[in-house]
C-alpha positions as CSV (number, residue, x, y, z in Angstrom):
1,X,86.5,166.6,113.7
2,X,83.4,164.8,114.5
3,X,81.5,162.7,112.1
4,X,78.2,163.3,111.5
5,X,75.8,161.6,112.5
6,X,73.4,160.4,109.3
7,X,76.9,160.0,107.0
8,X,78.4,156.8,106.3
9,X,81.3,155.1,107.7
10,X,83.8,153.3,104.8
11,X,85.7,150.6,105.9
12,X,88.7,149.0,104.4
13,X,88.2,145.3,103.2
14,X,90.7,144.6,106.0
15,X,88.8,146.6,108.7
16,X,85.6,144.8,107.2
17,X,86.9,141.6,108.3
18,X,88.6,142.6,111.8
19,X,84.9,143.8,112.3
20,X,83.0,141.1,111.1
21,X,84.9,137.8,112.0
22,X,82.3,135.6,110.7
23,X,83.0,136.1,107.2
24,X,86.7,136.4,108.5
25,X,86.0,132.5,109.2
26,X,84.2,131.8,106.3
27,X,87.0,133.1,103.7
28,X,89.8,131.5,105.7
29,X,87.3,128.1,105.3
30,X,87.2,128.7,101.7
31,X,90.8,129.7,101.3
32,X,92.1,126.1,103.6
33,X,89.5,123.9,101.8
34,X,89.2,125.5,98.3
35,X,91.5,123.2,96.7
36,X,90.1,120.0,98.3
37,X,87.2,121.1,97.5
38,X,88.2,120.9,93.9
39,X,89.6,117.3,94.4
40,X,86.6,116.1,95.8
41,X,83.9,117.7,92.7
42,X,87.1,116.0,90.3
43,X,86.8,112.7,91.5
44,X,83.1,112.8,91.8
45,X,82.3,113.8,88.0
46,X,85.3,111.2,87.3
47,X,83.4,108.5,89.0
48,X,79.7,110.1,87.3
49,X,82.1,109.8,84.2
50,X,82.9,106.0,84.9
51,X,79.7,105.0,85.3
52,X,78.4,106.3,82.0
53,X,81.1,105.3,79.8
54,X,82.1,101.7,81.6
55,X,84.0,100.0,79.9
56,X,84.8,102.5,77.5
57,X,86.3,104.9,80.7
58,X,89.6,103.5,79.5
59,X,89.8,106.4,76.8
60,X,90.4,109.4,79.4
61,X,93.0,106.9,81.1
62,X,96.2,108.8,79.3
63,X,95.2,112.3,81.4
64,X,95.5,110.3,84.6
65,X,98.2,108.5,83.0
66,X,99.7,112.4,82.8
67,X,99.4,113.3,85.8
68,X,101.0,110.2,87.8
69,X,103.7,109.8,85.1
70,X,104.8,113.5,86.2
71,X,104.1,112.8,89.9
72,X,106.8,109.7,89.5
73,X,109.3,111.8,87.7
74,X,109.6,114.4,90.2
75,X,109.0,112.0,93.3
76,X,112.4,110.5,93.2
77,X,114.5,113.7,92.9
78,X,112.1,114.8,95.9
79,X,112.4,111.8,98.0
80,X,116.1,111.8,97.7
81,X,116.4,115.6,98.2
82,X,114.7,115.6,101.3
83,X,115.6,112.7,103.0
84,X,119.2,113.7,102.1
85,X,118.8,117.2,103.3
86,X,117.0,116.3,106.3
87,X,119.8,113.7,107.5
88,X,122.3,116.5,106.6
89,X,120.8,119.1,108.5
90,X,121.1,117.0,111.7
91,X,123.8,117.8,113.1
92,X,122.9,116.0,116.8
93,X,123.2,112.2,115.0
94,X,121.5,110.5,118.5
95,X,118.7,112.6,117.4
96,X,118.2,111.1,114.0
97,X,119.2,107.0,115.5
98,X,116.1,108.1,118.0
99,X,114.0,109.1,114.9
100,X,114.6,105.9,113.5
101,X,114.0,103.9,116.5
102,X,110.7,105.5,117.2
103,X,109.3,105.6,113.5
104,X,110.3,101.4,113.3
105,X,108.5,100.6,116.7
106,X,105.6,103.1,115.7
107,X,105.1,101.5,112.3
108,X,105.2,97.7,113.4
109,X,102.3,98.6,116.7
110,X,100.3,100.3,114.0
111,X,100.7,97.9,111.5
112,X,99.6,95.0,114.3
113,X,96.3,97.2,115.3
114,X,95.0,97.3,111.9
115,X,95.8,93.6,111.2
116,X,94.1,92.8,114.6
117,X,91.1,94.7,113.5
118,X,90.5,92.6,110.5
119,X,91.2,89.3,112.1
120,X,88.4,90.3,114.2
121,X,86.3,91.2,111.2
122,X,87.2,88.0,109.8
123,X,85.9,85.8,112.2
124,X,82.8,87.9,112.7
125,X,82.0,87.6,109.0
126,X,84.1,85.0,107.2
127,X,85.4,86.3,103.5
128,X,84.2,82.5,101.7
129,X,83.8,82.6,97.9
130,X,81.2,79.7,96.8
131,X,79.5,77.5,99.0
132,X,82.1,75.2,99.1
133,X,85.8,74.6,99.7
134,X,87.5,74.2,96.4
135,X,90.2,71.7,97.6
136,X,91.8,70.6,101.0
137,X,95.2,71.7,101.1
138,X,97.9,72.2,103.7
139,X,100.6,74.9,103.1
140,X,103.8,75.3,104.2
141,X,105.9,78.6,105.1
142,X,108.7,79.2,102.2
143,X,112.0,80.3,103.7
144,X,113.7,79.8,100.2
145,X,115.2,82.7,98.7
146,X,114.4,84.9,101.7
147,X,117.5,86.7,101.9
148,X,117.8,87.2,98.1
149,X,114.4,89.0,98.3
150,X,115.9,91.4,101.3
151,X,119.1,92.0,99.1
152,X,117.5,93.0,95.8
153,X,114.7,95.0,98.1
154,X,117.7,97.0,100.1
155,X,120.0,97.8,97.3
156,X,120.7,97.8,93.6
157,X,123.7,96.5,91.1
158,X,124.1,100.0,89.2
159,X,123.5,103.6,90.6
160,X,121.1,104.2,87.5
161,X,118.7,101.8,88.8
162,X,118.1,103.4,91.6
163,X,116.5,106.6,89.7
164,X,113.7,104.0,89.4
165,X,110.7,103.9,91.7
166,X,110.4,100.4,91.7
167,X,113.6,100.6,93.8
168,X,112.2,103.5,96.2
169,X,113.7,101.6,99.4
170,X,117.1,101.2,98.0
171,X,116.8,105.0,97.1
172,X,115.7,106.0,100.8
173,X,118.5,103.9,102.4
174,X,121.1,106.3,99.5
175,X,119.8,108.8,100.8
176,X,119.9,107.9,104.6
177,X,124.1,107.3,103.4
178,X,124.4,110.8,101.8
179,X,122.7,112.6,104.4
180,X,124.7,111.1,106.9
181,X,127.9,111.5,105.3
182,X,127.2,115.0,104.0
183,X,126.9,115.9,108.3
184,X,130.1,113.7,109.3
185,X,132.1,115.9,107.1
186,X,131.4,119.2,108.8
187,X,132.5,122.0,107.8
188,X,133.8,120.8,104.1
189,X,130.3,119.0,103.6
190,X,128.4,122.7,104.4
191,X,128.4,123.4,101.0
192,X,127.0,120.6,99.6
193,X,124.2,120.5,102.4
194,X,122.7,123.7,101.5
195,X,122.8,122.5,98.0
196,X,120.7,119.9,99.4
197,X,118.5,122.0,101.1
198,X,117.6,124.7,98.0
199,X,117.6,121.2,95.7
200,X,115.1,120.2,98.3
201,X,112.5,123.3,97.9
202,X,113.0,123.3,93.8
203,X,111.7,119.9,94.2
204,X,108.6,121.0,96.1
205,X,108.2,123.9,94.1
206,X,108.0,121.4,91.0
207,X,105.5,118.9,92.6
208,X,103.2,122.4,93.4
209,X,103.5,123.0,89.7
210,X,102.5,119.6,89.0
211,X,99.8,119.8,91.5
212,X,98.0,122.2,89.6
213,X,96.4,119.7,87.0
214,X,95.6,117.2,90.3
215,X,92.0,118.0,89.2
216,X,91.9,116.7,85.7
217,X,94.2,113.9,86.0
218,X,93.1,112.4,89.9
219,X,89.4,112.7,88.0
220,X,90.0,111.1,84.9
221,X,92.4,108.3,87.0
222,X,89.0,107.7,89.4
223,X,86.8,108.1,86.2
224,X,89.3,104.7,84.4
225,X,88.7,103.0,88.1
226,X,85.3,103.3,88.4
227,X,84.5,102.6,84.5
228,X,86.5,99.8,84.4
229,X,86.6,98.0,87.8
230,X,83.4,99.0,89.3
231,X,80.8,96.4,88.1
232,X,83.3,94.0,90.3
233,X,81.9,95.3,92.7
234,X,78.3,93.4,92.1
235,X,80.4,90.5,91.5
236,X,81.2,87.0,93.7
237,X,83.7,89.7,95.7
238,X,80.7,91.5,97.3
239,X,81.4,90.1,100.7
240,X,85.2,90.7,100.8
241,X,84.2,94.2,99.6
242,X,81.2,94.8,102.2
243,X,83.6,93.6,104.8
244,X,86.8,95.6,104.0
245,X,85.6,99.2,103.5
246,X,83.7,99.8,106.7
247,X,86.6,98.4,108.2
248,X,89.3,100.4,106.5
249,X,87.2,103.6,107.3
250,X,86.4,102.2,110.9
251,X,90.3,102.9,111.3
252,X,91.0,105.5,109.1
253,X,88.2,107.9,111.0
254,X,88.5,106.5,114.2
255,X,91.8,105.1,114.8
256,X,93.8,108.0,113.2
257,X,91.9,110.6,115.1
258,X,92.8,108.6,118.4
259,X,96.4,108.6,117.3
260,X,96.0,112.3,116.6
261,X,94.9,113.0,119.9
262,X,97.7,110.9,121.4
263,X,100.1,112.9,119.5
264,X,98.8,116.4,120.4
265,X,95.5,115.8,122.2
266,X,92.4,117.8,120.5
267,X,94.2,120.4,119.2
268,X,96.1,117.7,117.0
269,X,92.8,116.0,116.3
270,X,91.6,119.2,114.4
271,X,94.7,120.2,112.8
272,X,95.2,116.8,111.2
273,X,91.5,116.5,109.8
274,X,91.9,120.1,108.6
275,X,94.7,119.6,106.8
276,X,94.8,115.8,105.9
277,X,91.8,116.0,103.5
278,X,94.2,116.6,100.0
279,X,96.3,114.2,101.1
280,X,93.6,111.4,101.4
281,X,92.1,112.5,97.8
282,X,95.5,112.3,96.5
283,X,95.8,108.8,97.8
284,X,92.5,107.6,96.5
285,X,92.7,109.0,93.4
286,X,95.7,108.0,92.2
287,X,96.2,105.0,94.4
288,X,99.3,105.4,95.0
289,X,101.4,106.0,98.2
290,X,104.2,107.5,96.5
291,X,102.6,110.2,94.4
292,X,100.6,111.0,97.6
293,X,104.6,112.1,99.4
294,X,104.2,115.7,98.4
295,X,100.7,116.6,99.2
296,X,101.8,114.6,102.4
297,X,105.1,116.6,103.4
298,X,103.2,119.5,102.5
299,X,100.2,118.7,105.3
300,X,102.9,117.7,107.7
301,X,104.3,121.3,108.0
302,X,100.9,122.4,107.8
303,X,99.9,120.4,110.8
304,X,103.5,121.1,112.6
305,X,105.4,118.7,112.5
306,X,109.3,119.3,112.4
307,X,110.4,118.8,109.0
308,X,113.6,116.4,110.6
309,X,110.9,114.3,111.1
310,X,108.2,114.7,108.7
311,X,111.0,114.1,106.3
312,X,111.9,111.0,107.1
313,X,109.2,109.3,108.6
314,X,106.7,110.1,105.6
315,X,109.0,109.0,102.7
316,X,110.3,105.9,104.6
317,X,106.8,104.9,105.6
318,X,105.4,105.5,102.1
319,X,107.5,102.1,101.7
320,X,107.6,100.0,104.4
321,X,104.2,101.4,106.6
322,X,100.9,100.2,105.0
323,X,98.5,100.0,107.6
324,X,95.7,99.5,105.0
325,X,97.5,97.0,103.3
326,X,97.8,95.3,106.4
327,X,93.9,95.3,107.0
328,X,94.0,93.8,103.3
329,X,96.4,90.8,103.7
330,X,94.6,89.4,106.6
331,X,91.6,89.4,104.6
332,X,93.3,88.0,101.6
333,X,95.1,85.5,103.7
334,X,91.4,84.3,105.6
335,X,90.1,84.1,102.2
336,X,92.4,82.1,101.0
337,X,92.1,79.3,103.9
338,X,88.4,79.9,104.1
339,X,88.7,78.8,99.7
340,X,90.7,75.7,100.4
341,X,88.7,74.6,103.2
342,X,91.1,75.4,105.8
343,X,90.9,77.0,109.8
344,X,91.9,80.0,109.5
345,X,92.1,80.1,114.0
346,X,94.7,79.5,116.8
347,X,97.2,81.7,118.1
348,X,100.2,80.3,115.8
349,X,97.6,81.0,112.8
350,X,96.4,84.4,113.4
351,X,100.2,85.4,114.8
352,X,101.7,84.3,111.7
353,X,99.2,85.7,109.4
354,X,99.6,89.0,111.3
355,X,103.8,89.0,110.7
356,X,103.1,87.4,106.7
357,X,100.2,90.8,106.4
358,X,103.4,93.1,107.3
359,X,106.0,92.2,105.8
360,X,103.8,91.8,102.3
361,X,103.1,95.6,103.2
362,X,107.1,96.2,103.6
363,X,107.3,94.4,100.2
364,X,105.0,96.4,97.8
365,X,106.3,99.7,95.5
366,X,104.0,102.2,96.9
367,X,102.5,102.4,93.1
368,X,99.3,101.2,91.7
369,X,98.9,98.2,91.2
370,X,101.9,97.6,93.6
371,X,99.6,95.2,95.7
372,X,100.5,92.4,93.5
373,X,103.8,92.1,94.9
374,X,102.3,91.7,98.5
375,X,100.0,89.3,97.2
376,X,103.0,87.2,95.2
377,X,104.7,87.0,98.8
378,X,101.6,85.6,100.8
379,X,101.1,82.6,97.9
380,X,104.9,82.1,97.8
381,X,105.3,81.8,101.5
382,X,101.7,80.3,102.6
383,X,102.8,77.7,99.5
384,X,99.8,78.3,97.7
385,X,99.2,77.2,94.6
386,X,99.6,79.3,91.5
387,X,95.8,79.7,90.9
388,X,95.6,81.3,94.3
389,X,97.4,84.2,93.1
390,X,94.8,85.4,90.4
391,X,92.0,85.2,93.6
392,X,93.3,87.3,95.8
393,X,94.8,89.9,93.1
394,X,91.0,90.7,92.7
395,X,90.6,91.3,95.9
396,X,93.6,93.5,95.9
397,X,92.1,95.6,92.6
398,X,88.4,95.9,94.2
399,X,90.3,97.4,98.1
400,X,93.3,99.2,96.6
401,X,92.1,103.1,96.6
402,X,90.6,102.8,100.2
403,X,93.9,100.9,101.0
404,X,96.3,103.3,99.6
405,X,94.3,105.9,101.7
406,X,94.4,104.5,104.7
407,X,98.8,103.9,103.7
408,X,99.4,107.9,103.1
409,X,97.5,108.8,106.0
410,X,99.0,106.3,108.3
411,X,102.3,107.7,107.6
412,X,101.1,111.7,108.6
413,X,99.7,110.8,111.8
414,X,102.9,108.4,112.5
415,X,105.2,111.8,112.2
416,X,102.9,113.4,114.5
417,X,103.3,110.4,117.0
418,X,107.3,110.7,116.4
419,X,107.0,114.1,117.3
420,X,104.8,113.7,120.0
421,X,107.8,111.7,121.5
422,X,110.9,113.6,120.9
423,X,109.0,117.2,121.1
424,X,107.7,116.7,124.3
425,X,103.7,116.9,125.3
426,X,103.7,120.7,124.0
427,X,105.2,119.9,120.9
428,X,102.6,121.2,119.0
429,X,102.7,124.7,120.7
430,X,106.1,125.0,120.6
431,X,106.5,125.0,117.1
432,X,103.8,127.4,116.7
């Protein structure tokens, strides 16, 4: 039967869109971006918020307050779940030792780049508060206590204190133990490794729950930040700040879309950006690496990456990866000698200030504020005085939520770079 010729052809919606792939495109925009989108208005009428209320921000605190307190509850079953389950799924241990290898080596020549970058930033535009030195003064590397501080950082006294995120690397390196004795047991441990693996997706089925009041509490958080901290930023600490963000975004933008590309060449390069945005919201409005883990894991499987991997190298480098912070401590550490009239030049200088910026990364929580610990480290070792401490802590307050960002992201594009090695140059397609 023919149709004729002045009537109208229906279409299903679904016929509407094979026919019309523009608005095919368009929906599929909305649908991948909708809820970034969301973080983004969030955390600008939180920072609108901030700067009309100021000081008084502090009263919409508790809902950001909310949201990270049940961020850090459900993070530790999480990291421990799929760390656990991802070690226990592996069942080709070489595999997992090459993981390891790969994920250390990547973490310590990113780490280097970033500090590199800011030692050049540094001597192109020195950090100096006041116009002149406030005492001469000739510190010393502390070794004391050294191995103390990698005990209590590595484990804990009592298994209950390692349900506490301020012990988060102790947990990981649990959870490394479990996984690995849940796959030496073979066939007895099967059981308990697909209890693992369905504890594992509760746990991300929680954190999507949890995810759902993001909005409110990452734009009341950013709305506390900006209120409270922002007129710092017209302070004495304009130059450190001037300095460090187009620097941190210099390598965020540019250095993590050239790791992209050397992970999966362009096709990686637009997967990560499309799918790295909540991520990098998450991070800079909550400022913290650890509640960024979920959104994190989540991108990872969006962008590919094998979840043996992802797994492992996001959680582990939520702790001991800071590439922003990194960027940070060099320009704490200049700032610093720059103060007490010191040269901050030299190869034994700069390389030492490079290995100090890293390790004060390894040292810090992942949680906000957890920057203080780094900055504790690089006055205890450097010698500094104890009024150095309260200098550089400002610092760390006015770069923390670019920092942080720059941390999550680091640790995505370092799984991709994992997998770029152990999948092969086709990774990417292959998993597709």
């Amino acid at each position: 039967m023919r149709t004729p010729r002045n009537a109208r052809v229906t279409q299903t919606p679904k016929e509407h869109l094979v026919n019309n792939p523009a608005k095919k495109a368009n929906l599929n925009v909305l649908k991948n971006y909708s809820f970034s989108i969301l973080l983004i208005v969030s955390i600008a009428i939180g920072a609108l918020i901030g700067i009309y209320l100021r000081q008084d921000a502090v009263r919409v605190k508790p809902l950001g307050d909310l949201f990270l307190n049940l961020l850090f509850t459900a993070v530790i079953p999480l990291v421990f779940f799929s760390i656990s389950s991802a070690v226990a799924g592996m069942t080709d241990l070489k595999r997992l030792g090459k993981i390891m290898f790969w994920m250390v080596l990547i973490f310590i020549v990113t780490g280097v780049l970033s500090s590199a970058l800011m030692v050049v930033g540094v001597k192109m535009f020195p950090p100096v508060i006041g116009a002149n030195p406030a005492l001469n003064f000739v510190p010393e590397i502390s070794q004391s206590g050294t191995a103390d501080k990698i005990v209590r950082a590595l484990s804990v006294p009592d298994f209950a204190d390692l349900l506490n995120k301020k012990n988060m690397l102790a947990l990981i390196l649990f959870s490394i133990l479990v996984g690995l004795a849940t796959s030496s047991a073979g066939e007895k441990g099967k059981p308990f490794a697909n209890f693992l693996a369905s504890a594992n997706e509760v746990a991300m089925k929680v954190i999507s729950y949890i995810m759902l009041y993001a909005p409110i509490g990452i734009g009341a958080y950013f709305a506390y930040l900006v209120g409270v901290f922002g007129p710092e930023l017209l302070g004495s600490y304009l130059r450190v700040v001037a300095l460090y963000y187009p620097l941190s975004l210099l390598y965020f933008f540019i250095g993590y879309t050239l790791y992209a590309y050397l992970a999966a060449g362009f096709a990686g390069v637009k997967i990560f950006w499309a799918r790295i945005i909540t991520p990098s919201l998450t991070a800079l409005g909550t400022g913290s690496s650890i509640a960024t883990i979920p959104t994190n894991l989540k991108a990872a499987d969006e962008i590919g990456v094998p979840r043996d991997i992802s797994q492992i190298v996001i959680p582990i480098g939520t702790m001991i990866h800071k590439d922003g912070t990194s960027l940070a401590a060099i320009l704490k550490i200049a700032l610093l000698f720059s103060f007490f009239g010191m040269d901050f030049s030299g190869p034994a200088t700069i390389a030492t200030a490079i290995g100090v910026g890293l390790l004060s990364g390894m040292v810090m929580s992942g949680i906000p504020g957890g920057a203080f610990l780094g900055e504790l480290l690089i006055v205890t070792l450097y010698g500094f005085p104890v009024a150095a401490l309260p200098m550089i802590s400002m610092v760390g307050t006015l770069v923390d939520m670019p920092a942080t960002m720059v941390n999550a992201v680091g640790d995505n594009v370092s799984s991709m770079l994992v997998a770029r090695i152990m999948g092969g140059k086709h990774w990417l397609s292959k998993h597709k």
